[in-house]
mmCIF file of the N, C-alpha and C atoms, coordinates in Angstrom:
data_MODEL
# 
_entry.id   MODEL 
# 
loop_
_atom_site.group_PDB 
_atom_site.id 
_atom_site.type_symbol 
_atom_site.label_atom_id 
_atom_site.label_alt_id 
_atom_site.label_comp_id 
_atom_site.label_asym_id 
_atom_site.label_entity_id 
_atom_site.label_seq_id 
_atom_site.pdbx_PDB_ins_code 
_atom_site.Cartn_x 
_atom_site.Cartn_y 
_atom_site.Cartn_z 
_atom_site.occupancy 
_atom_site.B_iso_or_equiv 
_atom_site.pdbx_formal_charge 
_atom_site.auth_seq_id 
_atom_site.auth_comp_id 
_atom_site.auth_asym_id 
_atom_site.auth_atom_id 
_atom_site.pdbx_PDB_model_num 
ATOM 1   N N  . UNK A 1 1  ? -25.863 86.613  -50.018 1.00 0.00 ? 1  UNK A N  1 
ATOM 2   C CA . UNK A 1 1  ? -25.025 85.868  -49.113 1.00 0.00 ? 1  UNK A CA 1 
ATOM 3   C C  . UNK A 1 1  ? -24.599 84.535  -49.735 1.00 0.00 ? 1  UNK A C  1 
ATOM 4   N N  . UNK A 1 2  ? -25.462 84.139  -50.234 1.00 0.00 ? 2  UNK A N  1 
ATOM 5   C CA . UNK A 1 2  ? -25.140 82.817  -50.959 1.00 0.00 ? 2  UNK A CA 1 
ATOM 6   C C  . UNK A 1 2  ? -24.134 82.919  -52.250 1.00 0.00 ? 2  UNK A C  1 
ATOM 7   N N  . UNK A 1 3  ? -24.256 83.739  -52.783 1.00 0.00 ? 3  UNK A N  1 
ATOM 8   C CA . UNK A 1 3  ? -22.912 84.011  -53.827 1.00 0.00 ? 3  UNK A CA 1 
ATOM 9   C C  . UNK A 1 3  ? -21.421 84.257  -53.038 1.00 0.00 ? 3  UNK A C  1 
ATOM 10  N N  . UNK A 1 4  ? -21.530 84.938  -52.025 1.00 0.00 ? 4  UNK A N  1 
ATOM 11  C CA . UNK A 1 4  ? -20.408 84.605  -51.165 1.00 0.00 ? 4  UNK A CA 1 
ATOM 12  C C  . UNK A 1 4  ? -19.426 82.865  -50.939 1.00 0.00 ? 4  UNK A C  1 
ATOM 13  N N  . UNK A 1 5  ? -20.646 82.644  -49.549 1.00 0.00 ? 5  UNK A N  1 
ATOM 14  C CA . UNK A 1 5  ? -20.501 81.434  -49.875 1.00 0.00 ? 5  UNK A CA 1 
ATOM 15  C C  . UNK A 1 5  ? -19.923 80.832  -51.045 1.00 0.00 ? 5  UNK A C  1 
ATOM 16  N N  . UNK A 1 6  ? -20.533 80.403  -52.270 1.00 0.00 ? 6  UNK A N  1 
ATOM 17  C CA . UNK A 1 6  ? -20.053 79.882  -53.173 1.00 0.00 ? 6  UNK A CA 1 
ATOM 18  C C  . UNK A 1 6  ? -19.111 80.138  -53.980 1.00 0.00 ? 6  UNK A C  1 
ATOM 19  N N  . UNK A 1 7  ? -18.235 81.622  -53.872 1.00 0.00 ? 7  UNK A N  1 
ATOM 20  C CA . UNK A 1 7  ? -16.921 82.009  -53.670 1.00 0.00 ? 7  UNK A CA 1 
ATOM 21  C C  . UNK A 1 7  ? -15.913 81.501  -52.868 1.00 0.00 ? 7  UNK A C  1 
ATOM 22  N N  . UNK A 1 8  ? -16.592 80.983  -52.061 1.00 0.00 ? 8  UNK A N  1 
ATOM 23  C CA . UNK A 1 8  ? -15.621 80.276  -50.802 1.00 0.00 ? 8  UNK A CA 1 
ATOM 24  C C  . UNK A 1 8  ? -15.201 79.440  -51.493 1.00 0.00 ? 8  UNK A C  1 
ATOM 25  N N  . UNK A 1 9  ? -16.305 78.386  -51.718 1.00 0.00 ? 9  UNK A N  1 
ATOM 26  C CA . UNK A 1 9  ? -16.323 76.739  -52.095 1.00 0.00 ? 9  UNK A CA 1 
ATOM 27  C C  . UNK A 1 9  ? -15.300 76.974  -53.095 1.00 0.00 ? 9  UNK A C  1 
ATOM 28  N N  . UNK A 1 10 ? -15.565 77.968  -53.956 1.00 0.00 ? 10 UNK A N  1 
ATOM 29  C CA . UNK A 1 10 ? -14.873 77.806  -54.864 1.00 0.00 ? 10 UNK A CA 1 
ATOM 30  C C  . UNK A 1 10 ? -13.467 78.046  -54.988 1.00 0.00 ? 10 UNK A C  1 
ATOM 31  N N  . UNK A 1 11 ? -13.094 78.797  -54.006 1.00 0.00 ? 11 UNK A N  1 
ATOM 32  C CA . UNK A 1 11 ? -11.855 78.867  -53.667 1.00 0.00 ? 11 UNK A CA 1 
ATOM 33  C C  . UNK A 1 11 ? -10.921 77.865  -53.034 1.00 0.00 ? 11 UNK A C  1 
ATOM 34  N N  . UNK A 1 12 ? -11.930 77.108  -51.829 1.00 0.00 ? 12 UNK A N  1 
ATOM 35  C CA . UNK A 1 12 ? -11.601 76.015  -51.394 1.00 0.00 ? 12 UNK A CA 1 
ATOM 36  C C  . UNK A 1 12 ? -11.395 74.731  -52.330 1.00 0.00 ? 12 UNK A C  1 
ATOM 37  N N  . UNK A 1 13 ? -11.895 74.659  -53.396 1.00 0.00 ? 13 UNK A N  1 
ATOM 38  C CA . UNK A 1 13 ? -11.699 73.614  -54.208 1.00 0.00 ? 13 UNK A CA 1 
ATOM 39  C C  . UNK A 1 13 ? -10.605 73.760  -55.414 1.00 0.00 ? 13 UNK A C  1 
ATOM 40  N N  . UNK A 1 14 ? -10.249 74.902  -55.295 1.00 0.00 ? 14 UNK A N  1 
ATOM 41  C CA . UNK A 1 14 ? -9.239  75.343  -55.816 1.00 0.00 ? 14 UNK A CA 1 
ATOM 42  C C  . UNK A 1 14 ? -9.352  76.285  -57.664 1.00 0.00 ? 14 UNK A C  1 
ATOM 43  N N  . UNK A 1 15 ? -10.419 76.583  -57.711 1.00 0.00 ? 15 UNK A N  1 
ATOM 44  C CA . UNK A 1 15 ? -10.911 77.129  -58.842 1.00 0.00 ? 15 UNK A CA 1 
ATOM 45  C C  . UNK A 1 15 ? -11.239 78.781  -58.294 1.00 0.00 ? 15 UNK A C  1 
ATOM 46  N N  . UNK A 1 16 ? -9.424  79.011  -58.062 1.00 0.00 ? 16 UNK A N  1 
ATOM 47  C CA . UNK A 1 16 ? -9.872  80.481  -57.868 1.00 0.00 ? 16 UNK A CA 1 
ATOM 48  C C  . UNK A 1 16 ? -9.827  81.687  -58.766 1.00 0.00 ? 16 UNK A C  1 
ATOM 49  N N  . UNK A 1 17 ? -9.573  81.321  -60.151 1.00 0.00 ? 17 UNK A N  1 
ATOM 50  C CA . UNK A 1 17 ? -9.878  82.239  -60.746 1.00 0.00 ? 17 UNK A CA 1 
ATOM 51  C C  . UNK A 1 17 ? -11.552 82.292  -61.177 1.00 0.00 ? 17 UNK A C  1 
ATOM 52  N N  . UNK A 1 18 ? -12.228 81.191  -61.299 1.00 0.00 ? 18 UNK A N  1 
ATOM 53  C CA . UNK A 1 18 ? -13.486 81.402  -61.325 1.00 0.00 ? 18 UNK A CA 1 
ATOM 54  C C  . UNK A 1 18 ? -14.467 82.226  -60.661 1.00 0.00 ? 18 UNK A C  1 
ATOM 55  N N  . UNK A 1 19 ? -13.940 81.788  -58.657 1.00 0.00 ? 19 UNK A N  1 
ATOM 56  C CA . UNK A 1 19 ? -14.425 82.510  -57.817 1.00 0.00 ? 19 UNK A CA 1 
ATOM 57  C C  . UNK A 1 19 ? -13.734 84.645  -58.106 1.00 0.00 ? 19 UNK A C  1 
ATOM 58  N N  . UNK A 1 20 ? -12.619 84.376  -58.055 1.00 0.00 ? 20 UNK A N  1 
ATOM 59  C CA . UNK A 1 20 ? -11.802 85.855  -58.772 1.00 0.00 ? 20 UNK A CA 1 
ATOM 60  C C  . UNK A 1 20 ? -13.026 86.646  -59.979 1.00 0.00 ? 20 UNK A C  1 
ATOM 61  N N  . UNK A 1 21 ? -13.930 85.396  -60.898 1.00 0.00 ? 21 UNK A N  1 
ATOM 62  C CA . UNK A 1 21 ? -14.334 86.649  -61.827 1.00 0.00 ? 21 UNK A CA 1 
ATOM 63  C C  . UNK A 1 21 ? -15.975 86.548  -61.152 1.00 0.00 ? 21 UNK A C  1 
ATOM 64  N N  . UNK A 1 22 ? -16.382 85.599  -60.890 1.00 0.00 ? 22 UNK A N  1 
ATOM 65  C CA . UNK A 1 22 ? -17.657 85.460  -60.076 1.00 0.00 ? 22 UNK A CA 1 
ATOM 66  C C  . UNK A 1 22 ? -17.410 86.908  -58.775 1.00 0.00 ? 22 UNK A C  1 
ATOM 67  N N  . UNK A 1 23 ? -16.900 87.143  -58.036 1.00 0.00 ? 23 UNK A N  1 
ATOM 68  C CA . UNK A 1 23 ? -16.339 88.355  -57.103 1.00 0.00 ? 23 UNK A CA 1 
ATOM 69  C C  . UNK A 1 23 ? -16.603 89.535  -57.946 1.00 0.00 ? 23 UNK A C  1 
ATOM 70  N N  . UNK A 1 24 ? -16.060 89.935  -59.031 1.00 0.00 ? 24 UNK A N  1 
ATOM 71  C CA . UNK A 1 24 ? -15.778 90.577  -60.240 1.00 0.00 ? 24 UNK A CA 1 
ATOM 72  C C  . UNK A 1 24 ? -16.967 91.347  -60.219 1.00 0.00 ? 24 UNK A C  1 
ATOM 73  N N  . UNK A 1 25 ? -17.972 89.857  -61.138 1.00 0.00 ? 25 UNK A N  1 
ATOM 74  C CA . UNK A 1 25 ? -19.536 90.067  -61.455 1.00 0.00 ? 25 UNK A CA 1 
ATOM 75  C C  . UNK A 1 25 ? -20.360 90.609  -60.260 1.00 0.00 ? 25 UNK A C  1 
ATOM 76  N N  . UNK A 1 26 ? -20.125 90.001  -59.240 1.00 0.00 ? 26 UNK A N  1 
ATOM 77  C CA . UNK A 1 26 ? -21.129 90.753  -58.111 1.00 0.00 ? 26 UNK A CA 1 
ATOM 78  C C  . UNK A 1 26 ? -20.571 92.154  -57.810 1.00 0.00 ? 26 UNK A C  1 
ATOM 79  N N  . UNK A 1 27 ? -19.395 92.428  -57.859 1.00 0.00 ? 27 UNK A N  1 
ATOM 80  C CA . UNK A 1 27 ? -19.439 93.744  -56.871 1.00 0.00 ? 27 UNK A CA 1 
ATOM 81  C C  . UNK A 1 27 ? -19.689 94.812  -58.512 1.00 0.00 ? 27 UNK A C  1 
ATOM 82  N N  . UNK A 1 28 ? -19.439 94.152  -59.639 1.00 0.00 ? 28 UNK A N  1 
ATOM 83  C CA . UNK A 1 28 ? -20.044 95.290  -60.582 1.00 0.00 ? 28 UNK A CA 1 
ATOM 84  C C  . UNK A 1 28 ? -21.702 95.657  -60.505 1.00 0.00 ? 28 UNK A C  1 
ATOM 85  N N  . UNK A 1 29 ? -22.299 94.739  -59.926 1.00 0.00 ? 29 UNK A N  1 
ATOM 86  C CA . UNK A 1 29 ? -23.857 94.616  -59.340 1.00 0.00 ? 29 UNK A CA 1 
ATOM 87  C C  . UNK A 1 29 ? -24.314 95.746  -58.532 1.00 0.00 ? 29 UNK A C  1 
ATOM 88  N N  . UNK A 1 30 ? -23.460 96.173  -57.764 1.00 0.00 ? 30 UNK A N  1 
ATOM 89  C CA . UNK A 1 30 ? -23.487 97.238  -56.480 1.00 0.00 ? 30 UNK A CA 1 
ATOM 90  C C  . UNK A 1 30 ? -24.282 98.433  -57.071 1.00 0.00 ? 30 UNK A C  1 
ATOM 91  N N  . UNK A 1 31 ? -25.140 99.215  -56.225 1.00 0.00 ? 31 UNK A N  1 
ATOM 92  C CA . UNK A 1 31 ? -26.001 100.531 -56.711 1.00 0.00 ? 31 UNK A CA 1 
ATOM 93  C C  . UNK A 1 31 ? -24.723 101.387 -56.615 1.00 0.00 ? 31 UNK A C  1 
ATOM 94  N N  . UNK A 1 32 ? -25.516 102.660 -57.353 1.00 0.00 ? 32 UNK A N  1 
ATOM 95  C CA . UNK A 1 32 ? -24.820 103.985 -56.997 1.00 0.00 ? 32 UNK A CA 1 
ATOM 96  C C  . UNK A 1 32 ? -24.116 104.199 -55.956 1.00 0.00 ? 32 UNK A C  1 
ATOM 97  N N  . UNK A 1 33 ? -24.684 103.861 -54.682 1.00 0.00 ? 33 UNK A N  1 
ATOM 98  C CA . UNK A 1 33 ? -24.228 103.779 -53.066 1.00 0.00 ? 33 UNK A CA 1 
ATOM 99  C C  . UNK A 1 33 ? -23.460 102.552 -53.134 1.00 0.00 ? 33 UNK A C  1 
ATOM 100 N N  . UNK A 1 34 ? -22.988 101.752 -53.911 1.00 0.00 ? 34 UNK A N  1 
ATOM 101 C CA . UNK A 1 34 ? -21.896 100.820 -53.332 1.00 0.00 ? 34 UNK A CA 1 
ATOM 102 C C  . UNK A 1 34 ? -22.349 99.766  -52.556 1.00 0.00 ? 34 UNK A C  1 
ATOM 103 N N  . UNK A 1 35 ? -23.961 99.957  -52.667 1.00 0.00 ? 35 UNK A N  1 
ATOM 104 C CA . UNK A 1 35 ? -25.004 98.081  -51.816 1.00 0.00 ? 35 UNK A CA 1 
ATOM 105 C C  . UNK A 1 35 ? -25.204 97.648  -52.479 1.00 0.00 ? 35 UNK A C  1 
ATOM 106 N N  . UNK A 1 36 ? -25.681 96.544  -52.112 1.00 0.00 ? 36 UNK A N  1 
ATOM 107 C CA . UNK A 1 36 ? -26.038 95.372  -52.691 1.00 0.00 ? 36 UNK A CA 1 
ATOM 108 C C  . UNK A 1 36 ? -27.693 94.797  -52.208 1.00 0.00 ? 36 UNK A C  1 
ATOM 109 N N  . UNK A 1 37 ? -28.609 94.103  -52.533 1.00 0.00 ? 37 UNK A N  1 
ATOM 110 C CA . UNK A 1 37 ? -29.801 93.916  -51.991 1.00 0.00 ? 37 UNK A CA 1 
ATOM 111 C C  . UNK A 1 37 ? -29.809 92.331  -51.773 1.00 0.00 ? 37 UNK A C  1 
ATOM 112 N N  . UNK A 1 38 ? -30.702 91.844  -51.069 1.00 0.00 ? 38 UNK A N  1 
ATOM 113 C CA . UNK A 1 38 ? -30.651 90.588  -50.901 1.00 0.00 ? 38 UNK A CA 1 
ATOM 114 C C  . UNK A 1 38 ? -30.849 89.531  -51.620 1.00 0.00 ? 38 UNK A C  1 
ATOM 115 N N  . UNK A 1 39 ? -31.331 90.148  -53.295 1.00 0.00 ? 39 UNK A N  1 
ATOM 116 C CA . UNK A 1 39 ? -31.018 89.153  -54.612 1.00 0.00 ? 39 UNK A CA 1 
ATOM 117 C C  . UNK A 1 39 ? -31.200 90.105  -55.669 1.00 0.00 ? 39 UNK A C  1 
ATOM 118 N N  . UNK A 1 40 ? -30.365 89.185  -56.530 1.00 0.00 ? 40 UNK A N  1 
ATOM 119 C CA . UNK A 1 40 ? -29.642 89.782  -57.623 1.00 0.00 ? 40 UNK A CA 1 
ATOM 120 C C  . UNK A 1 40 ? -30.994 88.986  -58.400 1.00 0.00 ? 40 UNK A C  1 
ATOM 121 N N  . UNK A 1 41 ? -31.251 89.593  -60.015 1.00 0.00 ? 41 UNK A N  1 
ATOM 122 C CA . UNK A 1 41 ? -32.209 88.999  -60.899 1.00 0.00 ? 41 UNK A CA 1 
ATOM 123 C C  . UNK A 1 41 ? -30.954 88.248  -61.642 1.00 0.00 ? 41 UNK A C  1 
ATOM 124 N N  . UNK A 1 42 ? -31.515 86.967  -61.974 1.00 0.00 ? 42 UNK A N  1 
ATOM 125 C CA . UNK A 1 42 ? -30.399 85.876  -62.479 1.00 0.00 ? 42 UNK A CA 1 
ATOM 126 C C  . UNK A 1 42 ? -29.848 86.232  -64.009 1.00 0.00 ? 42 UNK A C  1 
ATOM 127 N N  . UNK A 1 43 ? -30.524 87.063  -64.864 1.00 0.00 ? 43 UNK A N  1 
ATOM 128 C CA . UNK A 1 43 ? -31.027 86.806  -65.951 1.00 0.00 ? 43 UNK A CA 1 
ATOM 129 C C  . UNK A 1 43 ? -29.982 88.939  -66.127 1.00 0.00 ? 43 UNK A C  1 
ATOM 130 N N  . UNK A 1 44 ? -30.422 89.491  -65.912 1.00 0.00 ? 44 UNK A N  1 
ATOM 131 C CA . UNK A 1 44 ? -30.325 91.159  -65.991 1.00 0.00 ? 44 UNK A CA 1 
ATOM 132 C C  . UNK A 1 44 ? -29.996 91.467  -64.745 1.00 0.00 ? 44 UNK A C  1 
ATOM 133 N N  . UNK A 1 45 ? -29.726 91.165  -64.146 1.00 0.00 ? 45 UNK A N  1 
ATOM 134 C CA . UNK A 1 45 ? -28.653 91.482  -62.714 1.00 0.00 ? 45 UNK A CA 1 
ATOM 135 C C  . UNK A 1 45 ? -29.338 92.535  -62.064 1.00 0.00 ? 45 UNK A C  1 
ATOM 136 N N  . UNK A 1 46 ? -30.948 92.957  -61.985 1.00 0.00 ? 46 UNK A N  1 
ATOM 137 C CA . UNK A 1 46 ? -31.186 93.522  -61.299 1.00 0.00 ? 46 UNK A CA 1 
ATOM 138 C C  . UNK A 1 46 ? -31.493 93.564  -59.722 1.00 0.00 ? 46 UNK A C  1 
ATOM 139 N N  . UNK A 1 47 ? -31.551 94.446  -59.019 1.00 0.00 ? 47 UNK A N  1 
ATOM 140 C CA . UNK A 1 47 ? -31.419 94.425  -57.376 1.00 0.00 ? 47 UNK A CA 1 
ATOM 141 C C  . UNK A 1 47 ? -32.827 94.445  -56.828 1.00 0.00 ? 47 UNK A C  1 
ATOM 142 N N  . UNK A 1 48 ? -32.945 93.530  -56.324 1.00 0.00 ? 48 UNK A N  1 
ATOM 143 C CA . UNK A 1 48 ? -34.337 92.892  -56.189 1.00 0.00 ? 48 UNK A CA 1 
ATOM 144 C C  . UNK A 1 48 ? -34.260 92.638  -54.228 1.00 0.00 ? 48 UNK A C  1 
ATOM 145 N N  . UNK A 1 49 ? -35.087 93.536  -53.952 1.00 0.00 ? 49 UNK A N  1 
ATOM 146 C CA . UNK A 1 49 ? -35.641 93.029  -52.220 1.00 0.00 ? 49 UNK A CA 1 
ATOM 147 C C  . UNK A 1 49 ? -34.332 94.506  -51.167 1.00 0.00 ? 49 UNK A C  1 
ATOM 148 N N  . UNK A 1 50 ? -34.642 94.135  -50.013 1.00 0.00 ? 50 UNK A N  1 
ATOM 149 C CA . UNK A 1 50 ? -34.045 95.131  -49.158 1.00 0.00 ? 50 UNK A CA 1 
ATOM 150 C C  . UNK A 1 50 ? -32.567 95.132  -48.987 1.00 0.00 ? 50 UNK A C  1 
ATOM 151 N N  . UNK A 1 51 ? -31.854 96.202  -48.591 1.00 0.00 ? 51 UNK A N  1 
ATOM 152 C CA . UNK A 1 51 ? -30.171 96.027  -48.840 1.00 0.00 ? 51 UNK A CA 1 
ATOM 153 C C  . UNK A 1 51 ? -29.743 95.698  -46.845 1.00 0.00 ? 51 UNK A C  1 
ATOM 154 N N  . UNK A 1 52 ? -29.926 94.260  -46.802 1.00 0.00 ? 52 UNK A N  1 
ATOM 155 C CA . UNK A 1 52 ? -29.089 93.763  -45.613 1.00 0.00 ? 52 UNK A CA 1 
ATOM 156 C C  . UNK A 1 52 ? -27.690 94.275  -45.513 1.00 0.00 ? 52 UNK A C  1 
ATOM 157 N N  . UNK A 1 53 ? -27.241 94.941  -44.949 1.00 0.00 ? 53 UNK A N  1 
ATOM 158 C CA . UNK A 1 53 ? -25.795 95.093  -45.380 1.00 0.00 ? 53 UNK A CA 1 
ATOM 159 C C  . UNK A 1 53 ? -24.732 94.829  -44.669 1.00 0.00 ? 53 UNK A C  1 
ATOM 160 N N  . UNK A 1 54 ? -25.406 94.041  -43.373 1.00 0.00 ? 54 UNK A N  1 
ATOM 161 C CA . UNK A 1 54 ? -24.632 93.061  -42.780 1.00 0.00 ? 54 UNK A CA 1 
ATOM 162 C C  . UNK A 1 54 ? -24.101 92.003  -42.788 1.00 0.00 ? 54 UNK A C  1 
ATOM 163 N N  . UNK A 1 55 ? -24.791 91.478  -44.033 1.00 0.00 ? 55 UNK A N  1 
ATOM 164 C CA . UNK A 1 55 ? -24.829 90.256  -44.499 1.00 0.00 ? 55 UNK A CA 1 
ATOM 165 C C  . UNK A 1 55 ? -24.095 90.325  -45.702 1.00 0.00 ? 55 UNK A C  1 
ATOM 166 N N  . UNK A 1 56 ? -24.290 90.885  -46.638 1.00 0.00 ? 56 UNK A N  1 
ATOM 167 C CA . UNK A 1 56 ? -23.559 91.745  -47.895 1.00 0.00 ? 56 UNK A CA 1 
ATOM 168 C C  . UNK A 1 56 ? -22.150 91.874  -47.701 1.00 0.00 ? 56 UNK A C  1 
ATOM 169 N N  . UNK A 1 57 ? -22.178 92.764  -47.017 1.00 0.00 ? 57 UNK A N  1 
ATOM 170 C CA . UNK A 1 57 ? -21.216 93.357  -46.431 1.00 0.00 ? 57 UNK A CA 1 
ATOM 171 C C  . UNK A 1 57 ? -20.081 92.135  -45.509 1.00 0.00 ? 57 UNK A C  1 
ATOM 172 N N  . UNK A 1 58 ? -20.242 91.469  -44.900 1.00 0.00 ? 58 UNK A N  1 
ATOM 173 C CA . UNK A 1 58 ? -20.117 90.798  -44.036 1.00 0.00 ? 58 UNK A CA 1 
ATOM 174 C C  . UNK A 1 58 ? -19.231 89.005  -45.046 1.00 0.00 ? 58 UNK A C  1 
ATOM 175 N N  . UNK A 1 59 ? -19.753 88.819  -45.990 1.00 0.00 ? 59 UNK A N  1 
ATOM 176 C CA . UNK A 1 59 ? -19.846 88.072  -47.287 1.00 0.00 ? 59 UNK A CA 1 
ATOM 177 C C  . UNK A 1 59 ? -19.075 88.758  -48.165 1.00 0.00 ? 59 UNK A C  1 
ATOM 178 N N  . UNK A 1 60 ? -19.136 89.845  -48.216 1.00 0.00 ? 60 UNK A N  1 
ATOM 179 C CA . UNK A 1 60 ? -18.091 90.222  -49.122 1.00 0.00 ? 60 UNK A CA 1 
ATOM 180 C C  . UNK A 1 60 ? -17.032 90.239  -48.593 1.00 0.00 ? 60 UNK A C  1 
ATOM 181 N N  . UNK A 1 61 ? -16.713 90.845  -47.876 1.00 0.00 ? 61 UNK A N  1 
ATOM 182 C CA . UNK A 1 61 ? -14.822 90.982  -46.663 1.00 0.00 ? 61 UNK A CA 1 
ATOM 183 C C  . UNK A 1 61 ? -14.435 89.577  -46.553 1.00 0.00 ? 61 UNK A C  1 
ATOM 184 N N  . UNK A 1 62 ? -15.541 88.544  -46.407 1.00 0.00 ? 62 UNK A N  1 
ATOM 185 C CA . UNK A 1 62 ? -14.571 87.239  -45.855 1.00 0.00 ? 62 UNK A CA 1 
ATOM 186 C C  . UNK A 1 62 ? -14.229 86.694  -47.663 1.00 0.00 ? 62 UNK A C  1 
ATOM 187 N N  . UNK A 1 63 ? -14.963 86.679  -48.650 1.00 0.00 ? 63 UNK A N  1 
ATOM 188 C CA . UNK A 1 63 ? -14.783 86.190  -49.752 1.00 0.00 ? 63 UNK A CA 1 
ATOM 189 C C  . UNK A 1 63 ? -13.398 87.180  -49.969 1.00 0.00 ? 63 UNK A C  1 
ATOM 190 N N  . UNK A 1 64 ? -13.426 88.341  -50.130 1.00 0.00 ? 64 UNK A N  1 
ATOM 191 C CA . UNK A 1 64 ? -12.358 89.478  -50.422 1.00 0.00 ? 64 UNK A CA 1 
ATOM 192 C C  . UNK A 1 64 ? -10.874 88.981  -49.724 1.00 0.00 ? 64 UNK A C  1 
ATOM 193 N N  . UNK A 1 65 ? -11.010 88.110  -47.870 1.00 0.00 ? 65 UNK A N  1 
ATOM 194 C CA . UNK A 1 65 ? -10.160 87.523  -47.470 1.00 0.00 ? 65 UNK A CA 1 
ATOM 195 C C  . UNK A 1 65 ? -9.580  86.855  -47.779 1.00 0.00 ? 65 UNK A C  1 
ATOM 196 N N  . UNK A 1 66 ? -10.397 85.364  -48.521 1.00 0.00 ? 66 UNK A N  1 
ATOM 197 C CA . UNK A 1 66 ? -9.761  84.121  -48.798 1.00 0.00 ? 66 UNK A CA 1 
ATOM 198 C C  . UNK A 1 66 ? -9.442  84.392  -50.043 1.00 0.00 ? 66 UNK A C  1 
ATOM 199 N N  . UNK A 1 67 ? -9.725  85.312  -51.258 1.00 0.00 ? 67 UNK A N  1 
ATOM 200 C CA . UNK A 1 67 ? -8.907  85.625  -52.638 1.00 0.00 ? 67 UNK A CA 1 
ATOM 201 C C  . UNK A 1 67 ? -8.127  85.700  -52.292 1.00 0.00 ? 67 UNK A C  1 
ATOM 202 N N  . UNK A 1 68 ? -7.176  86.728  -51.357 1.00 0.00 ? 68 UNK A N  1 
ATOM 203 C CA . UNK A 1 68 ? -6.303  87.565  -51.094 1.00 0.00 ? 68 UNK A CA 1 
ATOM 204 C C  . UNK A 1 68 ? -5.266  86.584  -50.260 1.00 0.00 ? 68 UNK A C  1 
ATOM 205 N N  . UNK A 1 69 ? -5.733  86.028  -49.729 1.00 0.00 ? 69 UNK A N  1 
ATOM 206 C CA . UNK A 1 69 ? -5.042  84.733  -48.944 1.00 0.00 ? 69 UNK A CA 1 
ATOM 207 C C  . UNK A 1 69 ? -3.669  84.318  -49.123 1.00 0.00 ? 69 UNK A C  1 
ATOM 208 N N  . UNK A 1 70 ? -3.425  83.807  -50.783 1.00 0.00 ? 70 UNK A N  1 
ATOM 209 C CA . UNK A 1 70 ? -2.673  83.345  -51.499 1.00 0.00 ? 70 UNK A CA 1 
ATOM 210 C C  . UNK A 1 70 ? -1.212  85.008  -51.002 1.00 0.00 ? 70 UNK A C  1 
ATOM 211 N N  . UNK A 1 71 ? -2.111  85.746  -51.586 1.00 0.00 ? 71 UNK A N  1 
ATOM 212 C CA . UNK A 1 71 ? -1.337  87.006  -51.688 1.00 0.00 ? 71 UNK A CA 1 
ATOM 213 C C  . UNK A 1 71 ? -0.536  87.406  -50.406 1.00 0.00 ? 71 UNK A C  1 
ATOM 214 N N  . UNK A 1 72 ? -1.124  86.926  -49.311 1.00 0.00 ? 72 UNK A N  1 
ATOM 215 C CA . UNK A 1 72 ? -0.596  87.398  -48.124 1.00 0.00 ? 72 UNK A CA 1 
ATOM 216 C C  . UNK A 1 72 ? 0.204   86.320  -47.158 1.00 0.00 ? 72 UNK A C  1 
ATOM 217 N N  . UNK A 1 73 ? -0.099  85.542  -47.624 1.00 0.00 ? 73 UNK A N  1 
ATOM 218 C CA . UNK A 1 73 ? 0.970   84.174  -47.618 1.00 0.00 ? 73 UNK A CA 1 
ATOM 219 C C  . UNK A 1 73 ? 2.086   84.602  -47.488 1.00 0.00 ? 73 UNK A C  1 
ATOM 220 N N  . UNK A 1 74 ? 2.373   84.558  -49.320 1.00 0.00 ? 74 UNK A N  1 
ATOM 221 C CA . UNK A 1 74 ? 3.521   85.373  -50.040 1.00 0.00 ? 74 UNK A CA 1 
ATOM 222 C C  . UNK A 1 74 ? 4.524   86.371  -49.502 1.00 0.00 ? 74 UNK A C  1 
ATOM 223 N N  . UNK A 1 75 ? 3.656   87.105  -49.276 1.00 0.00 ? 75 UNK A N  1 
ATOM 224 C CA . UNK A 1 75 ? 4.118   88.412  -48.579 1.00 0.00 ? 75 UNK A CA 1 
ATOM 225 C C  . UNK A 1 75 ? 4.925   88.011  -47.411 1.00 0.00 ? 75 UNK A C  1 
ATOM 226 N N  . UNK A 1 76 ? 4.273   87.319  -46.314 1.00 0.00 ? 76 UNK A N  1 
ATOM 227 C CA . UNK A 1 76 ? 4.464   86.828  -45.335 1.00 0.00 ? 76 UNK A CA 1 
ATOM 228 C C  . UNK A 1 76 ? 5.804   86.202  -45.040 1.00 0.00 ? 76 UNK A C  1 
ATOM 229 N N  . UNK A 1 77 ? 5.869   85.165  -46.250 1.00 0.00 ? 77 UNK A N  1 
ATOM 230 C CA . UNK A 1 77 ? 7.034   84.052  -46.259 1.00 0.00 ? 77 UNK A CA 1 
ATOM 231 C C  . UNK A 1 77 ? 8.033   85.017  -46.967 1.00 0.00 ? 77 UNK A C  1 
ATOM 232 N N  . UNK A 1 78 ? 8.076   85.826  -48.040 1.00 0.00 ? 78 UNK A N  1 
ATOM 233 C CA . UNK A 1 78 ? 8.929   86.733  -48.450 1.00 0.00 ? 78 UNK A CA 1 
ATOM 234 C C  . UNK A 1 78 ? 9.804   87.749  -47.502 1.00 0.00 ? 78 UNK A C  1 
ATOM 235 N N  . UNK A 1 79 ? 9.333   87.776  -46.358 1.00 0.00 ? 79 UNK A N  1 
ATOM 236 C CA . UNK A 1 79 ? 10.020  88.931  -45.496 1.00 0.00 ? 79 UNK A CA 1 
ATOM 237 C C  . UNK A 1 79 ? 10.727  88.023  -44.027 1.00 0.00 ? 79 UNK A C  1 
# 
């Protein structure tokens, strides 16, 4: 959840390609099944503890939102 979060910030501060490859790195993290667990190992990215996936899940869509943001703006004002 906290890598979310700090996708935000980072978007909000305007360093969104950082948050863009940070997004990247976590969802390449995901098991076979496409979860995520409630921490990542810092070092070898392994999936460490139980898969909340409300929270995961929940953290990912709004981070996935505010990338996309820019994009739908665009769209928006274009038509």
């Amino acid at each position: 959840m906290c890598s979310w979060w700090f996708i935000d910030a980072l978007v909000a501060v305007g360093r969104r390609e950082q948050a863009e490859d940070l997004f990247r790195r976590i969802l390449a993290r995901r098991n076979h099944l496409g979860l995520l667990s409630e921490d990542l190992d810092g070092i070898d990215g392994t999936l460490w503890g139980n898969f909340p996936q409300t929270f995961s899940m929940v953290g990912m869509i709004l981070s996935a939102m505010r990338l996309s943001r820019s994009w739908e703006e665009g769209l928006w004002r274009a038509s």
